[in-house]
C-alpha positions as CSV (number, residue, x, y, z in Angstrom):
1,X,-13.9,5.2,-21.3
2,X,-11.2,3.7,-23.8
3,X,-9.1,2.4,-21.1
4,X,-11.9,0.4,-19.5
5,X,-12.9,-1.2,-22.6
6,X,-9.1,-2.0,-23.4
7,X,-8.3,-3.3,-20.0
8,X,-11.8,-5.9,-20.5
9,X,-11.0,-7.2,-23.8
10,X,-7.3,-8.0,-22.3
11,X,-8.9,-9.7,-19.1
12,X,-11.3,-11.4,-21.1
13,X,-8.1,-12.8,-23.7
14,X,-5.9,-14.1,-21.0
15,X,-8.1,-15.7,-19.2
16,X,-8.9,-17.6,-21.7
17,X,-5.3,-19.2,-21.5
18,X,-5.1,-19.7,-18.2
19,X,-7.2,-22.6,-15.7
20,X,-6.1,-21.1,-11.8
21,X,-6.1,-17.3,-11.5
22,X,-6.3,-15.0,-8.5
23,X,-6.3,-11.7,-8.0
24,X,-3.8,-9.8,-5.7
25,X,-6.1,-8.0,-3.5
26,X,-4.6,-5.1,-0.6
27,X,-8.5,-3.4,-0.6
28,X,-6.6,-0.3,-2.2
29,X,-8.4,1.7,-4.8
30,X,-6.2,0.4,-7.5
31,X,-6.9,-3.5,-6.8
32,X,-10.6,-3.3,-6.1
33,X,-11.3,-1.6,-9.5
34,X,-9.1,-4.9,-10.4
35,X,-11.5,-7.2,-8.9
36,X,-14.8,-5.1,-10.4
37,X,-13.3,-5.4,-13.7
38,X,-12.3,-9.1,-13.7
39,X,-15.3,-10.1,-11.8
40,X,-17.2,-8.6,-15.0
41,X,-15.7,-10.9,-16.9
42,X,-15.6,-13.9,-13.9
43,X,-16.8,-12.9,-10.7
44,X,-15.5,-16.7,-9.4
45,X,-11.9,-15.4,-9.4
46,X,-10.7,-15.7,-5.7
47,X,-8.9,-12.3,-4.4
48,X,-5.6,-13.2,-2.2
49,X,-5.2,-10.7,0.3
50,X,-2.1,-9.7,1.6
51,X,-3.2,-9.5,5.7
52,X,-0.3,-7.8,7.5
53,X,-2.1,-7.8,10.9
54,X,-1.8,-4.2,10.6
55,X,-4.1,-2.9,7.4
56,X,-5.9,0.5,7.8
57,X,-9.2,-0.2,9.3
58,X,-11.1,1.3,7.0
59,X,-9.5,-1.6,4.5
60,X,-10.9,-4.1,6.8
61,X,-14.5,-2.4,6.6
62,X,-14.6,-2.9,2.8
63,X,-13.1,-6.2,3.3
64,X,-15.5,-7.3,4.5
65,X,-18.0,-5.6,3.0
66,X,-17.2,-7.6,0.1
67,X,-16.9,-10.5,2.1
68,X,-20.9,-10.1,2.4
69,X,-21.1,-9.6,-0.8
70,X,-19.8,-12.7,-1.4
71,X,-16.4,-12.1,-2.8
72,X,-14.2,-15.0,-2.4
73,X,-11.4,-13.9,-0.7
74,X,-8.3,-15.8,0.9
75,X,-6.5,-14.2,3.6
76,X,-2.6,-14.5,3.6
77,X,-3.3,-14.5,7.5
78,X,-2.2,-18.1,8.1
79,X,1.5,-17.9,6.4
80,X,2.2,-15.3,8.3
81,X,4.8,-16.1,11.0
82,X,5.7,-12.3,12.2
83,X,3.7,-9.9,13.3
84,X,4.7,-5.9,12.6
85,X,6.2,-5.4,16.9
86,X,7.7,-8.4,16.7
87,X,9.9,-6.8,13.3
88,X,9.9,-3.7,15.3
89,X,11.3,-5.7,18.6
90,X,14.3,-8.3,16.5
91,X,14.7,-5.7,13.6
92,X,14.2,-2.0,14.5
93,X,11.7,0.4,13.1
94,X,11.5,-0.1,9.3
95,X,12.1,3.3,8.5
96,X,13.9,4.7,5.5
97,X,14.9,3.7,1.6
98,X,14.3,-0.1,0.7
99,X,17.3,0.0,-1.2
100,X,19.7,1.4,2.2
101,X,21.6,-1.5,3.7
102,X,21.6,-0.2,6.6
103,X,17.6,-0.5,6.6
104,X,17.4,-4.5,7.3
105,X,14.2,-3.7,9.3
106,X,12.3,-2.2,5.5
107,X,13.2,-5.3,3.8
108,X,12.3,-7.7,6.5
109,X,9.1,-5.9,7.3
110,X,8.2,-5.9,3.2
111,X,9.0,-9.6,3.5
112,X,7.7,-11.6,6.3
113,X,4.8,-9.4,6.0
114,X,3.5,-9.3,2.7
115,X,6.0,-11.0,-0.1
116,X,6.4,-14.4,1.6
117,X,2.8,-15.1,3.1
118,X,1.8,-13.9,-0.4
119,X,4.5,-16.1,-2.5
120,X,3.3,-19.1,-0.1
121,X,-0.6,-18.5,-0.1
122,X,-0.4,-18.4,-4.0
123,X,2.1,-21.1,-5.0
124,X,-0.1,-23.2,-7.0
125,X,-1.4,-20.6,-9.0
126,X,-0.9,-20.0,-12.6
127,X,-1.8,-16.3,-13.1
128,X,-1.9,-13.3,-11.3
129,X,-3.4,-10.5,-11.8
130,X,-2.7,-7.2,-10.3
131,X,-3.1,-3.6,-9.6
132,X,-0.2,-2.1,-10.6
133,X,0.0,1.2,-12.0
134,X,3.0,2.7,-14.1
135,X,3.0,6.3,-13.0
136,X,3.4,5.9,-9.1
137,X,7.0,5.8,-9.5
138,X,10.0,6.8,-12.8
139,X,11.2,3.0,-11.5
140,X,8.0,1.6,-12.2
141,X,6.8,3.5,-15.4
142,X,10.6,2.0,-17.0
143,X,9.8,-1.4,-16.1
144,X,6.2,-1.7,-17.2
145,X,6.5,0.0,-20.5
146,X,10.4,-2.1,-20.8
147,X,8.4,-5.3,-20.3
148,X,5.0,-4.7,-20.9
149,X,1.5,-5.0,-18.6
150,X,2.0,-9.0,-19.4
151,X,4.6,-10.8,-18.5
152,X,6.2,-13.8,-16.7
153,X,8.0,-13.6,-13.6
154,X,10.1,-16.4,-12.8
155,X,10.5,-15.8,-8.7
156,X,5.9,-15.8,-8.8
157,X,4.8,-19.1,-7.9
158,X,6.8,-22.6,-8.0
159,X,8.4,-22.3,-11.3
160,X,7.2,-18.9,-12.4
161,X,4.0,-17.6,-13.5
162,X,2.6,-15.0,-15.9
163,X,1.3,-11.7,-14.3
164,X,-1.4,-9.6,-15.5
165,X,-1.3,-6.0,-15.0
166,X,-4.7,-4.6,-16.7
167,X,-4.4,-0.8,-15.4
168,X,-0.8,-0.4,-15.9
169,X,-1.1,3.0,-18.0
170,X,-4.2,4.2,-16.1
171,X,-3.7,7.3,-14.2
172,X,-5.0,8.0,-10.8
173,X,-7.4,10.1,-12.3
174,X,-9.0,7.3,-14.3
175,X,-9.3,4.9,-11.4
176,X,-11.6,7.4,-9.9
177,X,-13.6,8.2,-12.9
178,X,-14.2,4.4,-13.0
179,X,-14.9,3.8,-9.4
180,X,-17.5,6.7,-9.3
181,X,-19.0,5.9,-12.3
182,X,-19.8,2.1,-11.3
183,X,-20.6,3.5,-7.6
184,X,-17.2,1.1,-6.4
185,X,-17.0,0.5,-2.9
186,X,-14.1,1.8,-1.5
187,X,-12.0,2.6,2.2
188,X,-13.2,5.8,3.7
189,X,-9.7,7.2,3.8
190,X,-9.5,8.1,0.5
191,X,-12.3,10.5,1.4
192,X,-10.2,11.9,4.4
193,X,-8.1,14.3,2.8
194,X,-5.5,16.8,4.6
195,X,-3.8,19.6,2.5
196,X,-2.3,18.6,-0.1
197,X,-3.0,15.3,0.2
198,X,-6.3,14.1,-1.3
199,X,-7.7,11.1,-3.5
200,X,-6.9,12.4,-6.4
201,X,-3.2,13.8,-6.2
202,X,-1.3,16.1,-8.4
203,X,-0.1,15.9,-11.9
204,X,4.1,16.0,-12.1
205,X,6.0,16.1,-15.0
206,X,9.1,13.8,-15.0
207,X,10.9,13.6,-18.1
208,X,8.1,14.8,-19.5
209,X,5.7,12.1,-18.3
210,X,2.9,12.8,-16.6
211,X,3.5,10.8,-13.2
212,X,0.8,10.9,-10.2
213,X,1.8,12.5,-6.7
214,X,0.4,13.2,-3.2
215,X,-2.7,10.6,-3.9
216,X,-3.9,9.1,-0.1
217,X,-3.0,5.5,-0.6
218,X,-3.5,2.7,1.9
219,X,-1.1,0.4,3.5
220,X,-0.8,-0.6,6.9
221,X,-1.5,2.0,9.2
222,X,1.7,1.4,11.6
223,X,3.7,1.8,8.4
224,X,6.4,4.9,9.5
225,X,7.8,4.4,5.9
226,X,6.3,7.1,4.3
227,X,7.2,9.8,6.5
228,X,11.0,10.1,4.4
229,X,9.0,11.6,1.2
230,X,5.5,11.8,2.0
231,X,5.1,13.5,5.5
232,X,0.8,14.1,5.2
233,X,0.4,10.1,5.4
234,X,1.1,10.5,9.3
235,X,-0.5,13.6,9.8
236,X,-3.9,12.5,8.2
237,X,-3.1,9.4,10.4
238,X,-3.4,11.7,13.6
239,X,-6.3,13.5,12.3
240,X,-8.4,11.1,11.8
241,X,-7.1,8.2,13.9
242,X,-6.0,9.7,16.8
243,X,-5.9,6.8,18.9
244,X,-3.9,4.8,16.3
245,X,-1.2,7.6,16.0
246,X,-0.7,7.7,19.7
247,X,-0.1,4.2,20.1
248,X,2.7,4.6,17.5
249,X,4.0,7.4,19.5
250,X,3.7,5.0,22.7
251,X,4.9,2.2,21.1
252,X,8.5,3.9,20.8
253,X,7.9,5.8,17.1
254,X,8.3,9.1,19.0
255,X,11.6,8.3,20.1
256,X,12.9,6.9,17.6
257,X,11.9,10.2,15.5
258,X,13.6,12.3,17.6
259,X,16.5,10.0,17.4
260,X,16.7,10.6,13.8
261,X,16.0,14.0,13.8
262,X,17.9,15.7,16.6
263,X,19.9,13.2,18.2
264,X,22.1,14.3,20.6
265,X,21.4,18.0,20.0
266,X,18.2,17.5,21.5
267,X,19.5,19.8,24.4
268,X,20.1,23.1,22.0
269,X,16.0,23.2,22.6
270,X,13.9,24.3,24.5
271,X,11.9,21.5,26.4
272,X,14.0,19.3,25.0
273,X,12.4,15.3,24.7
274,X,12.1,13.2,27.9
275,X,9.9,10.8,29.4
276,X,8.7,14.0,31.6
277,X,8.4,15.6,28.1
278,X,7.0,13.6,26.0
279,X,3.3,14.0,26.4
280,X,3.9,18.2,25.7
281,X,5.7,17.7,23.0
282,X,3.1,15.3,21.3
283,X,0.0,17.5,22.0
284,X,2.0,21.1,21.2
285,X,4.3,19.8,18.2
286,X,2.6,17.1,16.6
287,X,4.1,18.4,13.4
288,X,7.3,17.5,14.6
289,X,6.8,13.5,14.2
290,X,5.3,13.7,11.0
291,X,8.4,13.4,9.2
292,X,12.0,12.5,9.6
């Protein structure tokens, strides 16, 4: 595999120039085949991982999995000062486009989750290197092949640090040729596939660049994010975690769907949504709350 040799002969170059790397570590596919390459080159590389409170539990199996493996790996855990219902409670439900303004509760959620327990758990590091790949997104595919799979980033660290993206022009096609081939541990949900949806995707054309779509990908499992543009990440949620996707729907994610959705039209049907409703309208139109 081309790519794999490529992507080793970079790690083992910039390495070289660097004394306190880590390795940005969610226990996605895309990171851990991160980790098995670096730790090829140095397995003594800590991973920093970004613990929301609310990762799929199938992440936390192969955390710590690894964990007995002896992986060293640093939880973000301790600079984090929110929790996802207390976002939900001050902010709303972060639901929608980053970029809407009227969507405080996506950026705040992306934030005090993740970036800033990250930024501070990481400070005094000098290189980071993650799993970034260029053809999740036209934004991303710009930026990476703009600016390269090496670069610095001034708002990293304390004054900046250089970031290492090693499978930046792998598709998600390669990272599982290179996961089954080195018999990679990874999270059970990729193997929990709904139509449509499945660990391998679909091949679009955008611009006429092959760019990867409908591949399962893991983030935190109360995340209601996805359900704008890709609806199946809730329904293989209540497929295979029921008892997670009905404590969404308790904890207020049904009615704020139905907000969105049907607002005050609710009436026009038939059984429309109540408190007396509710529990028929979850078990006979499930459907309904996958997607706003």
């Amino acid at each position: 595999m081309k790519k794999e040799k490529k992507a080793i002969r970079q790690i083992e170059k910039i390495l070289k120039k660097w004394d306190k790397p880590f390795i940005s570590w969610s226990g996605g596919k895309d990171s851990i085949v991160v980790m098995h390459l670096v730790h090829r080159v140095d397995d003594s590389i800590p991973l920093i991982f970004a613990d929301t409170g609310v990762n799929h539990p199938s992440v936390r199996k192969v955390k710590q999995h690894y964990e007995n493996e002896g992986k060293t790996i640093i939880s973000t855990r301790q600079y984090r000062e929110y929790t996802f219902w207390d976002i939900v409670e001050e902010f709303g439900w972060p639901i929608g486009a980053r970029s809407s303004g009227s969507q405080k509760a996506v950026s705040k959620c992306c934030d005090l989750l993740k970036k800033k327990p990250m930024a501070e758990a990481t400070e005094d590091y000098n290189l980071e290197i993650n799993g970034l790949t260029a053809y999740e997104s036209w934004t991303r595919y710009c930026r990476i092949k703009g600016d390269g799979n090496y670069k610095f980033v001034k708002s990293r660290g304390k004054d900046g640090r250089q970031v290492l993206m090693p499978i930046a022009w792998w598709h998600t096609k390669d990272v599982w040729e290179y996961l089954d081939k080195h018999e990679v541990v990874v999270p059970e949900i990729y193997m929990q596939e709904v139509d449509g949806f499945t660990r391998e995707g679909r091949t679009e054309l955008v611009k006429g660049i092959p760019m990867d779509r409908d591949a399962i990908r893991v983030g935190c499992w109360t995340c209601p994010l996805p359900m704008k543009y890709t609806p199946k990440v809730m329904e293989q949620l209540r497929e295979y975690y029921p008892k997670l996707w009905q404590t969404l729907m308790d904890k207020g994610l049904a009615e704020e769907i139905v907000k969105r959705k049907i607002g005050d039209q609710g009436s026009l049907f038939d059984g429309y949504f109540s408190d007396k409703t509710k529990e028929a309208w979850l078990k006979n139109r499930p459907c309904f709350f996958d997607q706003i």
